[in-house]
C-alpha positions in Angstrom: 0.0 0.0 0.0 1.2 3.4 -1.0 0.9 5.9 2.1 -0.2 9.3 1.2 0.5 10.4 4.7 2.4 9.2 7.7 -0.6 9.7 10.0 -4.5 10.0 9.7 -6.5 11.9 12.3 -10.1 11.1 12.1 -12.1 13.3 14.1 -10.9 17.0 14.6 -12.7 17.9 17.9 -10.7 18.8 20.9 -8.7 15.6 21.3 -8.1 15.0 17.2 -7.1 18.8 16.8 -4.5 18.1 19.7 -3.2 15.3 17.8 -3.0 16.9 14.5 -1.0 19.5 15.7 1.6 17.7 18.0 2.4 15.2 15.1 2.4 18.0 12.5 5.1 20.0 14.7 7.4 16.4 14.9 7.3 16.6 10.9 5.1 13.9 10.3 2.8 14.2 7.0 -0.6 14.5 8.8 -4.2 14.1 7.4 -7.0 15.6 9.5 -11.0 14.6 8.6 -14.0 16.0 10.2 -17.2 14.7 9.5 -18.7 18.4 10.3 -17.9 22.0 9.1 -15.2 23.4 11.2 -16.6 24.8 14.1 -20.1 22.8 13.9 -21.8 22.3 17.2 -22.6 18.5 16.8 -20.3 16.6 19.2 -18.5 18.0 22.2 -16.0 20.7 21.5 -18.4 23.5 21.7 -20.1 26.0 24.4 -18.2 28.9 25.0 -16.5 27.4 28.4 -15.2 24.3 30.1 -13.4 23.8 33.3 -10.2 22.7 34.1 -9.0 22.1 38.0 -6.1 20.0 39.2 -7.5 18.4 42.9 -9.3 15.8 40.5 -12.0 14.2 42.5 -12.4 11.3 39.7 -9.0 9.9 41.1 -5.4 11.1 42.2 -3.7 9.7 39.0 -5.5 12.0 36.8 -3.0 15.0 38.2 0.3 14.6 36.8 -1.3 14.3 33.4 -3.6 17.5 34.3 0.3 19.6 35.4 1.8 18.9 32.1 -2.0 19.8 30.5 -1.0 23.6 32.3 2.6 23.6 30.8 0.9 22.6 26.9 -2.2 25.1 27.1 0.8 28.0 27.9 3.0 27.1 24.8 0.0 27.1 22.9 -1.5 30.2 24.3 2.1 31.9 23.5 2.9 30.1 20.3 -0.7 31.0 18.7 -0.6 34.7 20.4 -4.6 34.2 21.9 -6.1 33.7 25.1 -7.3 30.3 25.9 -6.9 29.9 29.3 -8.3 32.0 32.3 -7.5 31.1 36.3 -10.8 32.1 38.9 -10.3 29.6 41.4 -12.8 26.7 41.2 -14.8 25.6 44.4 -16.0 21.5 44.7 -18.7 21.9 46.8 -20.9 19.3 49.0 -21.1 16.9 52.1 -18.1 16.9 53.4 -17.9 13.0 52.6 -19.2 13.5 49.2 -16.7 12.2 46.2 -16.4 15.4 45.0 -15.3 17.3 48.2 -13.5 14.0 49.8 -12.3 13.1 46.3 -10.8 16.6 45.5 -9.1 16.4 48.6 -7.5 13.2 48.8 -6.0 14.2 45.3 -4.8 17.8 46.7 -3.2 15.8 49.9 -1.7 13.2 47.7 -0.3 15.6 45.2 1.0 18.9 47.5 -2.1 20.9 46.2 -2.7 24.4 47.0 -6.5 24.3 48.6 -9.1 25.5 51.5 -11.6 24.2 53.4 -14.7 26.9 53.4 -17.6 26.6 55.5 -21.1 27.6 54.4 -21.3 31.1 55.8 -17.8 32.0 54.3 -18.4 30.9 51.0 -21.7 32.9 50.9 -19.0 36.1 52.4 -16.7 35.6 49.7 -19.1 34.4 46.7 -23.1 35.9 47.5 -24.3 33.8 44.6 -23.4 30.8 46.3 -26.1 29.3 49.0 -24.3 26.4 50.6 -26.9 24.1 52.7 -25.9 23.9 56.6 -24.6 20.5 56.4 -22.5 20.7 52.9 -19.0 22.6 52.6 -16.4 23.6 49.7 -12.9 23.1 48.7 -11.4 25.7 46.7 -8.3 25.3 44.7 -7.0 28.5 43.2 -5.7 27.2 40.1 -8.8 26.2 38.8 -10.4 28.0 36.0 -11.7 27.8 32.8 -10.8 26.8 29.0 -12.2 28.5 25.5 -13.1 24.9 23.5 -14.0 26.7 20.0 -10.2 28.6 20.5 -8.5 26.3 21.5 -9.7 23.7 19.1 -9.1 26.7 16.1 -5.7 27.2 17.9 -4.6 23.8 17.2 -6.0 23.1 13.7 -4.2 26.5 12.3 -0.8 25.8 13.6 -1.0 22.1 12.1 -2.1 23.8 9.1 1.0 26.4 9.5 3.5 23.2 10.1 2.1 21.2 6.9 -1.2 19.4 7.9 -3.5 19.2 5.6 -7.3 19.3 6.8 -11.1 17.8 5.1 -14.1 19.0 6.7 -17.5 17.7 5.9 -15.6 14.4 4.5 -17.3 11.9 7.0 -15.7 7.9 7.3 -17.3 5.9 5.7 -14.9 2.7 6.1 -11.5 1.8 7.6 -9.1 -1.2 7.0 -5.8 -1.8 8.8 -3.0 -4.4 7.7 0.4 -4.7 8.3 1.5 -2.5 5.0 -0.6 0.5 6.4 -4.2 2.0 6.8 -6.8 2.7 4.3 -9.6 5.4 5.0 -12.2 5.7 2.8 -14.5 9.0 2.9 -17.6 10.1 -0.4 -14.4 11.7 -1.8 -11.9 8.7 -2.2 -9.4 6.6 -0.6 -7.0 7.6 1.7 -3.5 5.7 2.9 -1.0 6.2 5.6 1.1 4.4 7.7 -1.1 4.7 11.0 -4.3 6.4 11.8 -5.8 8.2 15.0 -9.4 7.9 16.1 -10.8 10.5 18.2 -14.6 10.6 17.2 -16.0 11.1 20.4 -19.5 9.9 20.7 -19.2 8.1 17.6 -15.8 5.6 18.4 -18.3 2.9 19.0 -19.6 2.9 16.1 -16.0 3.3 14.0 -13.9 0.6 15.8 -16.9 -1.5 16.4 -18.8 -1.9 20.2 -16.3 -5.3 20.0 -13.4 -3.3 20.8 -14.2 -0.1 22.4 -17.7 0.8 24.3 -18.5 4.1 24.8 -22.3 5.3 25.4 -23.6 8.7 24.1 -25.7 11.0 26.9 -27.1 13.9 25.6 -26.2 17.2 27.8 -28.2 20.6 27.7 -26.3 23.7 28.4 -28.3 26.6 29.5 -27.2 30.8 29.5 -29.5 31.9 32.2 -30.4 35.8 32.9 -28.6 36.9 36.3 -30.9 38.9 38.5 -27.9 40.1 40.3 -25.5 40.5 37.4 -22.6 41.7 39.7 -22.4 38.7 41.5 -21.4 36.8 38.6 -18.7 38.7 37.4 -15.3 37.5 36.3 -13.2 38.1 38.4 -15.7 37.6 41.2 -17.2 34.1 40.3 -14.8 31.2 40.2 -15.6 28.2 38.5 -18.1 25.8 40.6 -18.8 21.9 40.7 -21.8 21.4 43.2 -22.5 17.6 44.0 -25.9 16.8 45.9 -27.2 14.3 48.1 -28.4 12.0 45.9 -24.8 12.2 44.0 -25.7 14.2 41.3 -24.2 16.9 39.8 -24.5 20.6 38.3 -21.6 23.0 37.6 -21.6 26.9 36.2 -19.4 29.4 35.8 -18.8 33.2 35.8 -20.4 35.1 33.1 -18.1 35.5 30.1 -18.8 37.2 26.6 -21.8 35.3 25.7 -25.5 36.6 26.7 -26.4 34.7 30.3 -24.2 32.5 32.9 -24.1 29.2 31.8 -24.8 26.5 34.3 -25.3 22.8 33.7 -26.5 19.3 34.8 -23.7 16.8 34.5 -24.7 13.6 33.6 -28.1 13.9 32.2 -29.0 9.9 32.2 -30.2 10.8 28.4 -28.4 8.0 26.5 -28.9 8.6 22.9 -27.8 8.1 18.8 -25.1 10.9 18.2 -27.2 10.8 15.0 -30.7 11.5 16.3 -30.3 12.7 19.0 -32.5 15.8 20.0 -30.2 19.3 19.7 -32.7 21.6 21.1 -33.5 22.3 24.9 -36.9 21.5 26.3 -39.0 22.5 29.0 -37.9 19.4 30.8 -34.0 20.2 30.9 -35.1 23.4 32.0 -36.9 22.2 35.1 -34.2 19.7 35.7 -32.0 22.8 35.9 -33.9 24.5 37.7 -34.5 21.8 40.3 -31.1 21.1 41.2 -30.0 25.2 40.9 -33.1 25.4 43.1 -32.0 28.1 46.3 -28.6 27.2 46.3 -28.3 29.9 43.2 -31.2 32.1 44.0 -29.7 35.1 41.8 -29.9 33.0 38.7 -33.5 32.8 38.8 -33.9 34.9 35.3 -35.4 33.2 31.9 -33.3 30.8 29.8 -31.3 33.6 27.2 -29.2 30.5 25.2 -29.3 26.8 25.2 -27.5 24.1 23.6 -27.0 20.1 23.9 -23.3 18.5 23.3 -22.5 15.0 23.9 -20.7 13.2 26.3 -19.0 9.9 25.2 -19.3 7.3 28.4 -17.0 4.6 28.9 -18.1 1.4 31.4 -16.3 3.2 34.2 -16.1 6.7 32.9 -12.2 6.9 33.1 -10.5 7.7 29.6 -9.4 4.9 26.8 -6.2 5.8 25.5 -4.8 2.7 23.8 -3.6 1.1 20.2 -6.1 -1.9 18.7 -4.1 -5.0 19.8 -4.8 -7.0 16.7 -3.6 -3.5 15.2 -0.7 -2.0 16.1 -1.0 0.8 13.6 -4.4 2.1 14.8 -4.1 4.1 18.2 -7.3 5.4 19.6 -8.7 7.9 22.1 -12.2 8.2 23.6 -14.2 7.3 26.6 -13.8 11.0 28.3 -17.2 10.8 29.9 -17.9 14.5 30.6 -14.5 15.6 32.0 -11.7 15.0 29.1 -11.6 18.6 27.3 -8.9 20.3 29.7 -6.9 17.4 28.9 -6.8 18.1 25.1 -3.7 19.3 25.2 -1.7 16.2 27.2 -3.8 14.0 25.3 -2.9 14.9 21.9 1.0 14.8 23.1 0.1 11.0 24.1 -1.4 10.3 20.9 1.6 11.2 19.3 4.3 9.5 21.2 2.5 6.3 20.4 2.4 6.9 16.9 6.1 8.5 16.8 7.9 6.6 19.8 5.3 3.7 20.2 4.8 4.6 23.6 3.7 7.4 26.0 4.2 8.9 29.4 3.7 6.0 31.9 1.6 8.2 33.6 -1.0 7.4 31.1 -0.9 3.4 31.4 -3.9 3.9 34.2 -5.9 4.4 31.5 -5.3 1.8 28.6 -8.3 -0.2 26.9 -6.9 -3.2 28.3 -8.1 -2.7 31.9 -11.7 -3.3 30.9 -10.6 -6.5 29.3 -8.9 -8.3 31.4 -12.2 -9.0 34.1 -15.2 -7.3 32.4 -15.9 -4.3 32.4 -15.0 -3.6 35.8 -15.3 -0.1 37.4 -12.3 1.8 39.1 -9.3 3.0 38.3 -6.3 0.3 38.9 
């Protein structure tokens, strides 16, 4: 097989843009393709804002891969000359023995984190739009704060493009075959070879490597931009970043208010599994008053009318932890996916792994945690190992 490339990337979202431009800058001939039109709004790469925080509640090992994330947002912010990143602080709030407040602590502990414990009368001092209930408490970490997706995703396709990538939009996969001489993609407009390919389709990997090797499960998540009837208290600069667990364990997160119209707040986890190719893209009554259930009194200034919704995806795996991994009947086809609601601040460490399997044929060992192979070896077990 004659290799047009050295490397296909199929799926240009936040992980796939990643990759393009770390394999790009090592001087590898690199082939993007996107389903969608750049910037399209159908998968999970879109919404104005997403969080990143280092005391990572999901488990301790997530945090030397979440330091070198930092260290690779800067150079990009500084090699692309924009913005991407902003630091307000983030606060995990809860019971005390929640996962989120116990969880981000154990990972601060483990790891020499900066953090505080606040009680609820002190967060309501510091932060009026927050209403803590008597028996729940929050842990700030000051390096928390929040990532532009739709920049940083442009940020990373246009300096591939600048170090030789080439890039298809609106060329969707059609079919894919591996063999020891190489890879064949084939999209409505033709064949394409190279020597190795990258999938990062998000809520579609099932249904590109087959639910045989990888399982992930689409849940459809609406994003709402609510009207502030205290605007002040939402300010940036005066909000940080917020995850709020409740008692039954579920979850809702918001932020300060940025440049578009409304605050955006959000329900994670929606329990809405769904067909990334039917699924319903517009916000209903009932994801309101979901919303507005669990924002309830504990954000009593956010009581305005709905301004801006949209739904993105998130792409489950069995235990919600990442699958970073190369097929093991194909050692040419590496694969990312699985990031279950809480994978876009680590774009940029991710794409850098995808790379040095396809370059080096391994990555960081700080990744292993989260190789495919975990879920094989007794079911789909749940837990980190």
């Amino acid at each position: 097989m004659a290799a047009e490339f050295d490397v296909i990337v199929v799926g240009l979202g936040a992980m796939g843009s990643a990759a393009l431009y770390q394999l790009s800058r090592r001087g590898r001939r690199v082939l993007g393709l996107e389903a969608f039109a750049a910037g399209h709004r159908q998968g999970s790469s879109h919404g104005e804002s997403r969080v990143i925080r280092l005391a990572y509640y999901e488990h301790p090992n997530y945090v030397p891969l979440l330091l070198r994330a930092y260290e690779l947002w800067g150079d990009l912010e500084r090699e692309s000359g924009e913005r991407l990143l902003r630091i307000t602080g983030g606060l995990m709030i809860g019971r005390p023995d929640s996962p989120l407040v116990a969880g981000a602590q154990a990972s601060a502990v483990q790891h020499a984190l900066d953090f505080e414990l606040l009680d609820p009368d002190e967060v309501l001092r510091r932060y009026p739009a927050l209403h803590l209930q008597s028996d729940e408490m929050a842990l700030f970490e000051p390096r928390a704060g929040i990532l532009s997706p739709e920049a940083c995703v442009d940020a990373h396709v246009r300096l591939a493009r600048e170090a030789g990538a080439e890039t298809r939009y609106s060329e969707p996969l059609r079919s894919w075959t591996a063999s020891d001489a190489g890879v064949e993609v084939v999209t409505d407009a033709g064949r394409h070879t190279a020597g190795q390919v990258v999938f990062t389709c998000g809520a579609w990997i099932s249904q590109v490597l087959g639910d045989e090797r990888i399982v992930v499960r689409p849940e459809r998540i609406p994003l709402f931009w609510l009207q502030p009837l205290e605007p002040r208290l939402f300010e940036l600069g005066r909000l940080p970043i917020y995850l709020w667990q409740q008692a039954d364990g579920s979850h809702f997160y918001g932020f300060p208010h940025l440049n578009w119209p409304g605050v955006k707040v959000a329900r994670h986890h929606s329990g809405d599994f769904c067909d990334p190719d039917s699924v319903d893209r517009q916000v209903n009554a009932e994801d309101e008053r979901r919303l507005r259930t669990a924002i309830g009194d504990r954000l009593p200034a956010l009581g305005g009318p709905v301004l801006s919704g949209l739904v993105c995806l998130y792409e489950n795996s069995p235990d919600e932890h990442f699958l970073i991994d190369r097929l093991p009947d194909r050692h040419n086809v590496v694969f990312a996916g699985g990031f279950s609601g809480h994978g876009f601040k680590f774009a940029s460490v991710v794409g850098e792994i995808l790379a040095d399997l396809v370059t080096e044929g391994q990555a960081t060992t700080d990744a292993d945690f989260l190789r495919a192979q975990r879920l094989a070896t007794d079911g789909l077990r749940t837990g980190v190992p």
